[in-house]
C-alpha positions as CSV (number, residue, x, y, z in Angstrom):
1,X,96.0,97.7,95.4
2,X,92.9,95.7,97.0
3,X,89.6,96.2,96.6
4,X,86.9,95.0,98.9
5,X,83.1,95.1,98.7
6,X,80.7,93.8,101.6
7,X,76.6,94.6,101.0
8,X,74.0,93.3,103.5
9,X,71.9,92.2,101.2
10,X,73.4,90.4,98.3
11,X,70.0,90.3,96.4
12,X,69.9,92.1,93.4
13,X,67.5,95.2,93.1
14,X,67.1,99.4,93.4
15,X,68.0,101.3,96.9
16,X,70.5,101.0,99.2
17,X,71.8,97.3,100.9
18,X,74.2,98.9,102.6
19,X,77.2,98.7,100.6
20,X,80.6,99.0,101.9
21,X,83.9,99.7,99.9
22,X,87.6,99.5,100.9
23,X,90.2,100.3,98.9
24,X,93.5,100.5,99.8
25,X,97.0,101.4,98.2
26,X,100.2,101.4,98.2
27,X,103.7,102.1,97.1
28,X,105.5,99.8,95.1
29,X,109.4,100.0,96.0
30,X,111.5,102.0,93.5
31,X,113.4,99.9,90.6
32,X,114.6,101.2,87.6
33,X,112.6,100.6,84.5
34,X,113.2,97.5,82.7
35,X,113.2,97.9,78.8
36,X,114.8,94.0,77.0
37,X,117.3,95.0,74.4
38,X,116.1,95.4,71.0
39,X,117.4,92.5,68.6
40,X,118.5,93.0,65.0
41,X,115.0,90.9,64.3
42,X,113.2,94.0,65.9
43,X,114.7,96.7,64.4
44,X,114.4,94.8,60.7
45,X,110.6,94.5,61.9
46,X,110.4,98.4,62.8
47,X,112.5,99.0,59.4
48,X,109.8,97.3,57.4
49,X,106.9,98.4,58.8
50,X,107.7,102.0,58.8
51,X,108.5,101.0,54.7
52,X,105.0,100.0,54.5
53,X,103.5,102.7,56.3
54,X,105.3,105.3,54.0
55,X,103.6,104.0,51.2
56,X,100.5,105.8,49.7
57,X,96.9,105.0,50.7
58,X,95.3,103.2,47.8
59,X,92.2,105.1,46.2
60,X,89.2,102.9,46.7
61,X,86.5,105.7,46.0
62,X,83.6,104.5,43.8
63,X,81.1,107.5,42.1
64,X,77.6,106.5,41.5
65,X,75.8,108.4,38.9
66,X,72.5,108.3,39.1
67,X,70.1,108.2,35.9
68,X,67.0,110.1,35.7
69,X,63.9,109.5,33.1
């Protein structure tokens, strides 16, 4: 991708300084995805965070009475 941007005046301000945009694309060539080969380390690291996920939420809820005279 490439973007350009030209304005004929550069100073900053409201209205129109005649801005002019390009943008042009194009195709990448076709590969195959690469995905790296996931390591005994990773899948120990997946293992214990799903253990840690699976574990229940601590209840942090505090109730406030309130005293009236």
């Amino acid at each position: 991708m490439r973007l350009y941007c030209h304005a004929d005046d550069p100073e900053p301000g409201i209205g129109d300084h005649g801005e002019h945009h390009l943008i042009q694309l194009w195709r990448a060539p076709e590969t195959a995805p690469v995905h790296p080969d996931i390591t005994a380390e990773d899948r120990q690291a997946r293992a214990e965070y799903a253990a840690d996920r699976a574990l229940p939420v601590e209840d942090y809820t505090i109730t406030y009475t309130t005293q009236t005279q």
